[in-house]
C-alpha positions in Angstrom: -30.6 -130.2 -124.0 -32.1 -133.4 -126.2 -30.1 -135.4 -124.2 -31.6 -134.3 -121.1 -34.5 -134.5 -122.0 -34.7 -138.0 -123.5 -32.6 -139.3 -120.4 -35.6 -137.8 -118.1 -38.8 -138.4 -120.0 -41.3 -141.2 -121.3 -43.8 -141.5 -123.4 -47.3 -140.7 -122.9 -49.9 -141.6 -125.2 -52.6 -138.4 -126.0 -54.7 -138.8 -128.8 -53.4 -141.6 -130.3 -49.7 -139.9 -130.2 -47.0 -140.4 -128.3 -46.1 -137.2 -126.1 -42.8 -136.6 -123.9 -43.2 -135.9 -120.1 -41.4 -133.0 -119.0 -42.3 -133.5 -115.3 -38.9 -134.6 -114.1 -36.4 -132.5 -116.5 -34.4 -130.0 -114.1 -35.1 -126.7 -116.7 -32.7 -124.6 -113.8 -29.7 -126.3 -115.4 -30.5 -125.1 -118.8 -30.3 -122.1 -121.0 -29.3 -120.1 -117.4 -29.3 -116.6 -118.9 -26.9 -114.2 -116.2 -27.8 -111.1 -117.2 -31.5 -111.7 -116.4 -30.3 -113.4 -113.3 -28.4 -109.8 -112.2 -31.4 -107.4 -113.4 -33.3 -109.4 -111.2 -31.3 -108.4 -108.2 -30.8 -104.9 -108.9 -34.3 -103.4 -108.1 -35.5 -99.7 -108.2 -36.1 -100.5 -103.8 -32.2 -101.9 -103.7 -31.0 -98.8 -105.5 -33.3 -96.4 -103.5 -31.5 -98.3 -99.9 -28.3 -97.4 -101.9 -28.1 -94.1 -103.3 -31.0 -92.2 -101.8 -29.7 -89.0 -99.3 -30.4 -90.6 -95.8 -31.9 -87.3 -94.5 -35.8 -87.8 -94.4 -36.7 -84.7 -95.7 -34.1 -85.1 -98.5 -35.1 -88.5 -98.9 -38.6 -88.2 -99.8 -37.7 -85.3 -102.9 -35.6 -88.1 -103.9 -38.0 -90.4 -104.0 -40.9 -88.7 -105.9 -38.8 -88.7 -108.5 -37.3 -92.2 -108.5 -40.9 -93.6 -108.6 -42.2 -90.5 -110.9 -44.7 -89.2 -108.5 -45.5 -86.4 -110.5 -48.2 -85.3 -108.4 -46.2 -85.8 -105.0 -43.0 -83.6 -106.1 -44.5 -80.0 -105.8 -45.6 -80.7 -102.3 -42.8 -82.6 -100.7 -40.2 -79.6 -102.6 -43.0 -77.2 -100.8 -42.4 -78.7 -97.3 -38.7 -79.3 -98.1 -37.9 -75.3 -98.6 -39.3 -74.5 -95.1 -36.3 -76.5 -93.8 -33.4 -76.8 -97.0 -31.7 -74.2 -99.2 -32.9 -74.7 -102.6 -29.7 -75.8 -103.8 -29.4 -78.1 -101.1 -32.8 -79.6 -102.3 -32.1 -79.7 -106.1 -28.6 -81.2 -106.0 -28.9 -83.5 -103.0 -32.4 -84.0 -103.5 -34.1 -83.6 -106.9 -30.9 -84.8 -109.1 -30.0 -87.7 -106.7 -33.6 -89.0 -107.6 -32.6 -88.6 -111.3 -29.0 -90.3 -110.2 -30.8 -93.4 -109.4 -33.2 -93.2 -112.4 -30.3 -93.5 -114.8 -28.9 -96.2 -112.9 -31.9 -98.1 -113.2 -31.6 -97.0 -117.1 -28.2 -98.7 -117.3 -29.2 -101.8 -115.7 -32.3 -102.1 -118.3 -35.1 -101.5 -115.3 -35.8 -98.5 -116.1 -36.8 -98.0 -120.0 -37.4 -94.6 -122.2 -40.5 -94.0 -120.4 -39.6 -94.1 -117.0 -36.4 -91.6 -118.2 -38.8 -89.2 -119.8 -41.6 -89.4 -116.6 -39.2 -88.9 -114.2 -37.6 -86.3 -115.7 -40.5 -84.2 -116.1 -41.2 -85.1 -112.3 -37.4 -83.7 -111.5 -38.8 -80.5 -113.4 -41.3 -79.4 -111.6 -39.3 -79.9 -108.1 -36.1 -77.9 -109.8 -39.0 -75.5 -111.3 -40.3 -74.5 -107.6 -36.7 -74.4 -105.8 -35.3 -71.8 -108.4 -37.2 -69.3 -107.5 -35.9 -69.4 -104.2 -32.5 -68.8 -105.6 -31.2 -65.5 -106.1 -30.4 -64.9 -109.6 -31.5 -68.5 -110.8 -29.4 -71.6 -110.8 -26.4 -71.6 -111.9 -24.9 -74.0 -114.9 -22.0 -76.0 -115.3 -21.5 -75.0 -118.8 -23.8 -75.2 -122.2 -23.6 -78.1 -124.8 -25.1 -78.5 -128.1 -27.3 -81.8 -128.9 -28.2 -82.8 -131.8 -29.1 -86.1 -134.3 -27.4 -86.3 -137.4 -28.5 -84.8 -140.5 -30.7 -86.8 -142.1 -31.6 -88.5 -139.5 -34.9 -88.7 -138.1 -33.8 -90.6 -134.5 -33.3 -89.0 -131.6 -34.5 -91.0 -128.5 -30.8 -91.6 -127.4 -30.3 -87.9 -128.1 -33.4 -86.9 -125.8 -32.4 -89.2 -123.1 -28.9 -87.9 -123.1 -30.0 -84.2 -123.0 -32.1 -85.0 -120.2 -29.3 -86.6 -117.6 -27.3 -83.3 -118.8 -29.8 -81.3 -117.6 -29.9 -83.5 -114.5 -26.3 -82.9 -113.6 -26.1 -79.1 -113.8 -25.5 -78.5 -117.7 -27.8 -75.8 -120.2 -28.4 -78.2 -123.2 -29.5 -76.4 -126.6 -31.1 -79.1 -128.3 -31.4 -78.4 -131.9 -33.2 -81.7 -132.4 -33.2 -83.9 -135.4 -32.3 -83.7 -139.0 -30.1 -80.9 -138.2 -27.8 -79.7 -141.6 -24.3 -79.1 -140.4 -24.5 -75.8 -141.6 -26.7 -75.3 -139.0 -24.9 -77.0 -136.2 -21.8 -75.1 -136.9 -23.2 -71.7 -137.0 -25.2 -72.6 -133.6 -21.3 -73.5 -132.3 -20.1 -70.3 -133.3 -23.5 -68.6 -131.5 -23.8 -69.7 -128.2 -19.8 -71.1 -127.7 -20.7 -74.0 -125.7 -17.9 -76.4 -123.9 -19.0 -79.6 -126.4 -21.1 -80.5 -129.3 -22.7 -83.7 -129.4 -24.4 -85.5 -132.2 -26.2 -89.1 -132.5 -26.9 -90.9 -135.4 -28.9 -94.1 -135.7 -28.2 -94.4 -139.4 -24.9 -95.5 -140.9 -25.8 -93.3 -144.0 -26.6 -90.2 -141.7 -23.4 -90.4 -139.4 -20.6 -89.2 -141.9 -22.2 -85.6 -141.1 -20.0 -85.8 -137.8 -16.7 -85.8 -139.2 -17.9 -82.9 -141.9 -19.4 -80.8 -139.2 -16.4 -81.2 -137.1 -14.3 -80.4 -140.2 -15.9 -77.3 -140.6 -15.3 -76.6 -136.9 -11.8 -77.3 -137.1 -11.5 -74.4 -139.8 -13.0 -72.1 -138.1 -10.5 -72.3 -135.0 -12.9 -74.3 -132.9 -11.4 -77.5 -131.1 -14.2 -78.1 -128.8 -14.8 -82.2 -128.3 -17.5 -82.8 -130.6 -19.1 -86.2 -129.3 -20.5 -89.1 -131.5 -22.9 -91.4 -130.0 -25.9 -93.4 -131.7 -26.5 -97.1 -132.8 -24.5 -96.6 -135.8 -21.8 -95.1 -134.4 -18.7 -96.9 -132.5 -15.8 -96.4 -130.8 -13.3 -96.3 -134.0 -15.1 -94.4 -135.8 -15.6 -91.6 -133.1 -12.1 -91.1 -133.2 -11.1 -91.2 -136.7 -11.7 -87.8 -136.9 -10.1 -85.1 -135.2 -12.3 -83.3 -131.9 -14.1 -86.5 -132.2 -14.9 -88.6 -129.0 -17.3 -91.2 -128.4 -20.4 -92.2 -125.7 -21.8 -95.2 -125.7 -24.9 -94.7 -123.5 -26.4 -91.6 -122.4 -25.8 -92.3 -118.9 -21.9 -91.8 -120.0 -22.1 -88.2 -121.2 -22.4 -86.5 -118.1 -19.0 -87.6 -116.9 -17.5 -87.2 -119.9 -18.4 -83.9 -119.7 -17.2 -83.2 -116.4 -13.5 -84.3 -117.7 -14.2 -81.7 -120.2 -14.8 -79.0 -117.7 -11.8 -80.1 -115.9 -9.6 -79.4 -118.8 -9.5 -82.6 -120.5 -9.6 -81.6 -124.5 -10.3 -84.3 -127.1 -6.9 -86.2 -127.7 -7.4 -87.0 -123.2 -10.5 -87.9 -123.0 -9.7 -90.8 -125.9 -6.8 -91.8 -124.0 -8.2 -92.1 -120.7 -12.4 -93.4 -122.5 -12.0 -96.5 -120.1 -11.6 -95.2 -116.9 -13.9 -91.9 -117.1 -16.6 -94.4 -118.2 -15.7 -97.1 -116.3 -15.5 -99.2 -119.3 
């Protein structure tokens, strides 16, 4: 860059000083960063014309929640229900919306924030088209959440739990700090399909492979997931049940693989392509 500049500048004199003159350096040759260049293209408006249901009634439940119009979703769910079965309008509607949200989330456009606005946005529509369900929606399957013991983080966690909840799952989040005690008697409780547990601390995370220890004993080889800034891939898997996530957006089709049958030793031999790694 020196080079450059010195090959395309002169002096100027201000105060008494000699000063370089920028005016004819070419700055769109320099430091070119790619990864702002492809956020830039990837917009919340280029994702709506993408993934948002073309159906216009459809369309605009989507859309209160892509652009968190909290205030928007009650009435356009309202007006959708005259004309769409609830269902319809929650899973081709409401969690479409949320679809596009954690897209955005992946591509750094959307941050923490945005996730935890439009999530609350996706609420109340879901909220409002339950009760027109019979019964209640149904759910995929339950999975336990929780940050490591010890550790007070859970923002991952919290963003994870909500795209669960956005794909069709009951999440018992047990929060943060959570003893592994605890976490394995909750297991044994409620018998969810998956346990998953963040930790942003590399002194909290050894509680996975203990908790999962424990789980092991007790005749329960549920996938117990590890996910968190301190965690990695490596580690995820040195223990047995253990898998890992390394965003939140990646959890819900992990999970889905688990549904399908996958158990723990599959879903680390096939990590790449369910994540699309």
């Amino acid at each position: 860059m020196s080079k450059l500049v010195r090959a395309n500048t002169a002096p100027k004199q201000k105060g008494g000083k000699e000063m370089l003159d920028y005016s004819k350096v070419d700055f769109s040759k320099i430091l070119k960063r790619y990864d702002v260049e492809a956020q830039n293209e990837t917009t919340p408006e280029a994702i709506a014309a993408a993934m948002l249901p073309k159906d216009p009634v459809l369309n605009k439940v989507a859309d209160c929640v892509l652009y968190m119009k909290f205030k928007e979703v009650g009435p356009a769910t309202a007006e959708a229900l005259k004309s769409k079965d609830a269902l319809d309008i929650i899973n081709n509607g409401l969690v479409v919306g949320m679809e596009c949200v954690a897209k955005l989330y992946a591509e750094h456009i959307y941050y923490l924030p945005e996730i935890m606005m439009a999530a609350k946005t996706m609420e109340i529509g879901i909220a409002l088209a339950e009760k027109q369900i019979p019964g209640g929606r149904s759910t995929k399957g339950t999975v336990v959440m929780h940050a490591a013991e010890g550790d007070p983080h859970d923002i991952g966690k919290n963003i994870a739990a909500v795209m669960m909840r956005s794909s069709g799952y009951t999440v018992i989040d047990m929060g943060k700090d959570v003893a592994v005690d605890d976490v394995v008697a909750k297991v044994k409780e409620v018998k969810p399909f998956m346990v998953t547990g963040t930790a942003l601390m590399t002194t909290t995370m050894t509680a996975f492979p203990r908790a999962a220890s424990k789980l092991v004993a007790a005749g329960i080889n549920i996938p117990f997931m590890a996910a968190g800034g301190a965690v990695n891939r490596d580690f995820s898997e040195s223990f047995d049940l253990g898998i890992y996530s390394e965003k939140a957006p990646q959890t819900p089709p992990i999970a889905d693989k688990v549904l399908e049958g996958y158990d723990w030793k599959k879903i680390r031999a096939e990590w790449d392509d369910i994540v699309g790694a």
